[in-house]
KOLKE-781171 format. One record per atom (N, C-alpha, C): residue in one letter; atom name; x, y, z. Coordinates in Angstrom, 1 decimal, m for minus. Layout:
BEGIN
+----+----+--------+--------+--------+
| aa | at |      x |      y |      z |
+----+----+--------+--------+--------+
|  A | CA |      X |      Y |      Z |
...
+----+----+--------+--------+--------+
end
This chain:
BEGIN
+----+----+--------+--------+--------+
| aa | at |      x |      y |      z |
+----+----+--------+--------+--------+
|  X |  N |   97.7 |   98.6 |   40.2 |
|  X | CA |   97.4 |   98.4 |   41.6 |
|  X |  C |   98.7 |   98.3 |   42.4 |
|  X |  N |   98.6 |   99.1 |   43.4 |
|  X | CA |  100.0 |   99.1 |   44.6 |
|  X |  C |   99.7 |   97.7 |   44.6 |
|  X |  N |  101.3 |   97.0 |   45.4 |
|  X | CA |  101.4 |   96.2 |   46.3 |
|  X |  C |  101.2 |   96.1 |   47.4 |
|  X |  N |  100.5 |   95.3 |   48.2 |
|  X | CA |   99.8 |   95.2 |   49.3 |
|  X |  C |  100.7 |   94.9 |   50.3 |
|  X |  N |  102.0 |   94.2 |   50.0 |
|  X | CA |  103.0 |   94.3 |   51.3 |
|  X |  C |  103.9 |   95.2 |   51.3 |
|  X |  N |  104.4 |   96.2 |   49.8 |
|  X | CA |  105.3 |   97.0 |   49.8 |
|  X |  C |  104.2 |   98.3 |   50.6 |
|  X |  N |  103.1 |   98.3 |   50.7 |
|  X | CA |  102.4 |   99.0 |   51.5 |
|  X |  C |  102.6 |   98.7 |   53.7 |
|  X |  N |  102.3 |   97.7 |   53.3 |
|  X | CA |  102.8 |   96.7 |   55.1 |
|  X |  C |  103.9 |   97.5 |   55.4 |
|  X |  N |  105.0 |   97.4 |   54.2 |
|  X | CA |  106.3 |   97.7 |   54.5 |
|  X |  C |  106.6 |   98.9 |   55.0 |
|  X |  N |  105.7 |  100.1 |   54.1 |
|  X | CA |  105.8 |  101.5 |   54.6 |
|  X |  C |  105.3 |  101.7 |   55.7 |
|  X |  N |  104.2 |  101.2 |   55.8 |
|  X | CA |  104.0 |  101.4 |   57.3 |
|  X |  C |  104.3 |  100.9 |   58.3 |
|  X |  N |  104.7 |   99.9 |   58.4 |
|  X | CA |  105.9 |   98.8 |   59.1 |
|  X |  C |  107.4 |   99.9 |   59.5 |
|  X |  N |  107.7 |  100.7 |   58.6 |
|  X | CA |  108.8 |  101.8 |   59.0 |
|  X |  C |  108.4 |  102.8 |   59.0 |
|  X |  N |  107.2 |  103.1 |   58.7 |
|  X | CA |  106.7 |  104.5 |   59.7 |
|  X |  C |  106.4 |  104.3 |   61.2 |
|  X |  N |  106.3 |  103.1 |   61.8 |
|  X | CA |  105.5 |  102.9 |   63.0 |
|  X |  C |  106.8 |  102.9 |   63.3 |
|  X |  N |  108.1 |  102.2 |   62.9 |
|  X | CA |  109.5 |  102.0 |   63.4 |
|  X |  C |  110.0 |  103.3 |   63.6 |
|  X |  N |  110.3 |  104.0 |   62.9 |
|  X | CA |  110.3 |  106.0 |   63.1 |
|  X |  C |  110.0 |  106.3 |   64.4 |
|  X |  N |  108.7 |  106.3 |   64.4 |
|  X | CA |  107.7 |  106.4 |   65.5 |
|  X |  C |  108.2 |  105.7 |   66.7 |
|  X |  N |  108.0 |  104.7 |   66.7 |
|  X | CA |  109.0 |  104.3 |   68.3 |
|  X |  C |  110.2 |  104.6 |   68.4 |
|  X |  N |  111.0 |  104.5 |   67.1 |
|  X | CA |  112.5 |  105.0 |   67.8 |
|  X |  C |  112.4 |  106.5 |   68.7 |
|  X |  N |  111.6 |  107.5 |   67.9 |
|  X | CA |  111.6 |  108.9 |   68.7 |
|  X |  C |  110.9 |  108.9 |   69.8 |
|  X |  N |  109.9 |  108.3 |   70.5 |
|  X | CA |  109.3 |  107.7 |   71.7 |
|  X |  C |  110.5 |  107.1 |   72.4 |
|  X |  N |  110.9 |  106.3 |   72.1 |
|  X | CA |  112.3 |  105.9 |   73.2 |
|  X |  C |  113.5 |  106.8 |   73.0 |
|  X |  N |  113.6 |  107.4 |   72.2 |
|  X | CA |  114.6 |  108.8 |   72.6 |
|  X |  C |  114.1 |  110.0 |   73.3 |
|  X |  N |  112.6 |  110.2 |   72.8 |
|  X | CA |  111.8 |  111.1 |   74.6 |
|  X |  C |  111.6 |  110.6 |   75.9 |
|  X |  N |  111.7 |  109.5 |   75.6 |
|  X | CA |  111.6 |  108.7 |   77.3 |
|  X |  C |  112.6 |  108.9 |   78.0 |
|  X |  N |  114.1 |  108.1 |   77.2 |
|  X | CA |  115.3 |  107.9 |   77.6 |
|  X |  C |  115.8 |  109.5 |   77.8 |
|  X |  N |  115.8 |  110.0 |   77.3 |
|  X | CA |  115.6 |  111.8 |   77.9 |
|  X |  C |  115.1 |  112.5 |   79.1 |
|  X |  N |  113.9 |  112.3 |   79.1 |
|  X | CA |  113.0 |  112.1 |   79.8 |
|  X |  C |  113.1 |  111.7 |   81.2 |
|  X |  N |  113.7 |  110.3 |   81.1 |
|  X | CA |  114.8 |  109.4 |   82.4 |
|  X |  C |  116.0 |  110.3 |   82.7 |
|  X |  N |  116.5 |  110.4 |   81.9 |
|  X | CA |  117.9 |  110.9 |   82.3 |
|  X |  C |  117.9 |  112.1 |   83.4 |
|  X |  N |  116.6 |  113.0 |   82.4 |
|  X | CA |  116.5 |  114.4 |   83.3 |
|  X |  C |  116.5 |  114.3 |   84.5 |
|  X |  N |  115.0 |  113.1 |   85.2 |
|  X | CA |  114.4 |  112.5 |   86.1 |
|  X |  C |  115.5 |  112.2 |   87.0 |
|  X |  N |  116.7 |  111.1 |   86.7 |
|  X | CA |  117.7 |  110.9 |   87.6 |
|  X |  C |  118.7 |  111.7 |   87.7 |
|  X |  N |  118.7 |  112.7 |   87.1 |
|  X | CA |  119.8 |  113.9 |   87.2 |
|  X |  C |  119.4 |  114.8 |   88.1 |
|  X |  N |  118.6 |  115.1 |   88.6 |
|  X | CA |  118.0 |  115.8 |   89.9 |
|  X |  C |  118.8 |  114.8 |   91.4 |
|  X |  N |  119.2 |  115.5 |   92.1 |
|  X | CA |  119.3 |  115.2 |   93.5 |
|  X |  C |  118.9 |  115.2 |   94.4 |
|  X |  N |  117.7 |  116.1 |   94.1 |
|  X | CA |  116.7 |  115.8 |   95.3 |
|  X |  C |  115.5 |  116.1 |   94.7 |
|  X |  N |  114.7 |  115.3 |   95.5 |
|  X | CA |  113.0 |  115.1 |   95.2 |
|  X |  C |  111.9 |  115.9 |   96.1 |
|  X |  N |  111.3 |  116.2 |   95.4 |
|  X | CA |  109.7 |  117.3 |   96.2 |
|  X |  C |  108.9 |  115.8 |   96.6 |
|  X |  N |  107.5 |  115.8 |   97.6 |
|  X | CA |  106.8 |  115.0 |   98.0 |
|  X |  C |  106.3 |  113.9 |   96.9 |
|  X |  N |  105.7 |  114.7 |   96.0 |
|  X | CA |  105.5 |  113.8 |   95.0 |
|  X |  C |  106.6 |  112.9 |   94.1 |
|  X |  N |  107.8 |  113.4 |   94.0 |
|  X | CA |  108.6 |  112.2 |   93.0 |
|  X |  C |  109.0 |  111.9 |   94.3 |
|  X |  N |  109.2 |  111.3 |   95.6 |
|  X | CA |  109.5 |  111.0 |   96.5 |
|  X |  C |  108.8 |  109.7 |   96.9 |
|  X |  N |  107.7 |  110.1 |   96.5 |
|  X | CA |  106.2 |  109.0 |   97.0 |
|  X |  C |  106.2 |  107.9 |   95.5 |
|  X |  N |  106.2 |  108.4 |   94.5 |
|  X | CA |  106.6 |  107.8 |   93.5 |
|  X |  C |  107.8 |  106.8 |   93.6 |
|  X |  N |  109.0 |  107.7 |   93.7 |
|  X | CA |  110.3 |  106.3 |   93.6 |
|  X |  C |  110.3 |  105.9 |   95.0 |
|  X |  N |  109.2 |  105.9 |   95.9 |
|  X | CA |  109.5 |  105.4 |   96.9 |
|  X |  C |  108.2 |  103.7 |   97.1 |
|  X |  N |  107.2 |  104.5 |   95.8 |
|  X | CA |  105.8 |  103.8 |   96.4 |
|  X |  C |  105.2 |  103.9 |   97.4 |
|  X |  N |  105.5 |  104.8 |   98.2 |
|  X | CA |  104.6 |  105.1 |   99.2 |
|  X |  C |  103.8 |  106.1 |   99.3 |
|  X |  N |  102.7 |  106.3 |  100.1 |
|  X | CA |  101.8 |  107.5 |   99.5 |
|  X |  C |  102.2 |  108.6 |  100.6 |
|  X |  N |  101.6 |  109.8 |   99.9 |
|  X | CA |  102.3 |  111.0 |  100.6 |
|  X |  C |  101.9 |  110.8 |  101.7 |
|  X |  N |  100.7 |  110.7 |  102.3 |
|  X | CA |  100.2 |  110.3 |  103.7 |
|  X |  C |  101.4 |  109.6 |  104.8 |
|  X |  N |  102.1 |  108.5 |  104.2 |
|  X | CA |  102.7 |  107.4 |  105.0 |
|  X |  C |  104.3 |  108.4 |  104.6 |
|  X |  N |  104.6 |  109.3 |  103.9 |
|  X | CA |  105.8 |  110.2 |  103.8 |
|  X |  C |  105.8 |  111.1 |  105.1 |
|  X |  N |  104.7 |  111.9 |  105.1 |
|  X | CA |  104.3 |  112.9 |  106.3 |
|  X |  C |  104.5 |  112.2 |  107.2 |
|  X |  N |  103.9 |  111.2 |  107.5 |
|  X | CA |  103.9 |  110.5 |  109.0 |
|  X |  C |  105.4 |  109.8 |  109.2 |
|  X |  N |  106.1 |  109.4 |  108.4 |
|  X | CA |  107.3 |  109.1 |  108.7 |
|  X |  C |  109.0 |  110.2 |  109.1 |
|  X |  N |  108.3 |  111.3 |  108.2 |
|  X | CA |  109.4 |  112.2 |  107.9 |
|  X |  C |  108.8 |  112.7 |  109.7 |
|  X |  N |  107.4 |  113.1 |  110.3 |
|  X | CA |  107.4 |  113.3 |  111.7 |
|  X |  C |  107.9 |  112.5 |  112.6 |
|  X |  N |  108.1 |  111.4 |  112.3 |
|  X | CA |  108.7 |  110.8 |  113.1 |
|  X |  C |  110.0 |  110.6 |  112.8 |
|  X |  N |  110.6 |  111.3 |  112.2 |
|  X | CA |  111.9 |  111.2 |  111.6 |
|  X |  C |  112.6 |  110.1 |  111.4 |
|  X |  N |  111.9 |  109.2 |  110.8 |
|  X | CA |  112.0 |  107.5 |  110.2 |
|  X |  C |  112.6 |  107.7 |  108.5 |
|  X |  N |  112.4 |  108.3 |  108.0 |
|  X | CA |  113.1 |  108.7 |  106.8 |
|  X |  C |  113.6 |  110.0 |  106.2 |
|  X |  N |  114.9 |  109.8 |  106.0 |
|  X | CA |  115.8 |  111.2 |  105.4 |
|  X |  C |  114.8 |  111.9 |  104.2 |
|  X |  N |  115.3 |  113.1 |  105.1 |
|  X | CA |  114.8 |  114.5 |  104.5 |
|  X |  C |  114.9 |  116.0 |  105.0 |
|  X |  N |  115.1 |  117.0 |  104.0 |
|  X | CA |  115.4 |  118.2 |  104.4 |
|  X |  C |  113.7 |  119.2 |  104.5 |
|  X |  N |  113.7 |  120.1 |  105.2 |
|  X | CA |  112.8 |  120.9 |  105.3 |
|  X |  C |  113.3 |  122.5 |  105.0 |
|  X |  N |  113.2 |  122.6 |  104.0 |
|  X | CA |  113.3 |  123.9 |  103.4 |
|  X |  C |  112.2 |  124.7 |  103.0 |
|  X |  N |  111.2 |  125.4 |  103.2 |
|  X | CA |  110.6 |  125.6 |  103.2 |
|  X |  C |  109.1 |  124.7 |  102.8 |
|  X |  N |  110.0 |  123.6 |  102.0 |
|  X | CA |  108.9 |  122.3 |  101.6 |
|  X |  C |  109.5 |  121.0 |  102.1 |
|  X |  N |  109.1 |  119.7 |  102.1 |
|  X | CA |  110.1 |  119.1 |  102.1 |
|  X |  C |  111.2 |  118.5 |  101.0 |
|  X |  N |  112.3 |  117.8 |  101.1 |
|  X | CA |  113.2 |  117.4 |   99.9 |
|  X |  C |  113.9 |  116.0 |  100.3 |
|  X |  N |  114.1 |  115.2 |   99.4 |
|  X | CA |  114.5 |  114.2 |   99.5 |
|  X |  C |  115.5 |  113.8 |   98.7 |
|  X |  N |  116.6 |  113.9 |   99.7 |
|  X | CA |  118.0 |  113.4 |   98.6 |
|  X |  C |  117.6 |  112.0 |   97.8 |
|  X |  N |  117.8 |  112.0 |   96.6 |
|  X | CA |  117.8 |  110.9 |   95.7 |
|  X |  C |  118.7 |  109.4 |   96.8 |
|  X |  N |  119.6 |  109.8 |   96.8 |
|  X | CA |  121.4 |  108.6 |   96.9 |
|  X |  C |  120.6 |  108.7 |   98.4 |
|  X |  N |  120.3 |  109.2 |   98.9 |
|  X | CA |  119.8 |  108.7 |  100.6 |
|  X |  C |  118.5 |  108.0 |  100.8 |
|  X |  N |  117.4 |  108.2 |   99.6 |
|  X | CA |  116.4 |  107.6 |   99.8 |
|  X |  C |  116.8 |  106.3 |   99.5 |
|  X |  N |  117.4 |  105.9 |   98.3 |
|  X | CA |  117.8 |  104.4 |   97.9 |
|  X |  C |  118.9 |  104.1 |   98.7 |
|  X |  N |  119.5 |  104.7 |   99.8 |
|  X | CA |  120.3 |  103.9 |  100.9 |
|  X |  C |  119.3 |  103.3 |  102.2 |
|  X |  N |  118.5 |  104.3 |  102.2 |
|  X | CA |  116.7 |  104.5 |  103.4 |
|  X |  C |  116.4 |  102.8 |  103.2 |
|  X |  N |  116.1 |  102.5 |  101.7 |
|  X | CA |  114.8 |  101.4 |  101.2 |
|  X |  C |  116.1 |  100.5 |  100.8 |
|  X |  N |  117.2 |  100.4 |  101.1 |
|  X | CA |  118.4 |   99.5 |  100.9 |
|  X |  C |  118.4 |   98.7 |  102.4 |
|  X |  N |  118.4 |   99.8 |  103.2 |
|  X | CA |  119.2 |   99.0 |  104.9 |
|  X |  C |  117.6 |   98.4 |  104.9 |
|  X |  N |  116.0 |   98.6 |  104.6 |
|  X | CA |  115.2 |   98.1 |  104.7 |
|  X |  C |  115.0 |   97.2 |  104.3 |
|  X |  N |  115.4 |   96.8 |  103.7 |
|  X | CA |  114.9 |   95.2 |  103.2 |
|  X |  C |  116.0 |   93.9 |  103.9 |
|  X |  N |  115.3 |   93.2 |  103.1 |
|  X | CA |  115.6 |   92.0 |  104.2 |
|  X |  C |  115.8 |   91.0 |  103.4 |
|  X |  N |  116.5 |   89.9 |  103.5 |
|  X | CA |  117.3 |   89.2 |  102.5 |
|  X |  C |  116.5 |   87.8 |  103.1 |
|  X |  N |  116.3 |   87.0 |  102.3 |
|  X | CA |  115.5 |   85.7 |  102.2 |
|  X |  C |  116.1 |   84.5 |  102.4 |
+----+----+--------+--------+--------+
end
């Protein structure tokens, strides 16, 4: 009869395996994500939290940086200066 923990064990470092290569696709994953300099509507609305609705209506009023190239785009380093001078310290 196997042992019942030298069993635990194997699978205890198969699951370990397993998440190590899940956080090396993530952290990848990230990296790629922040390596872009500029954002389309959707990753825009995302690192911003705001919905695309409240993007459109702002970018018309020209309340938040952005280029119009045939779509819109959103510098990375300008949005996080945008949602920087916005806040407000307690």
């Amino acid at each position: 009869m196997n042992n019942p923990f030298e069993e635990i064990k194997n699978q205890l470092d198969s699951i370990h395996l397993e998440l190590n290569e899940l956080r090396s696709v993530l952290t990848s994953k990230h990296e790629q994500n922040n390596s872009k300099p500029y954002l389309g509507l959707d990753e825009a609305s995302e690192f911003t939290g705001l919905s695309k609705s409240t993007i459109y209506r702002l970018t018309s009023q020209k309340q938040i940086p952005h280029i119009k190239r045939g779509r819109l785009l959103f510098n990375r380093a300008e949005l996080t200066s945008w949602i920087q001078a916005g806040s407000k310290t307690i």
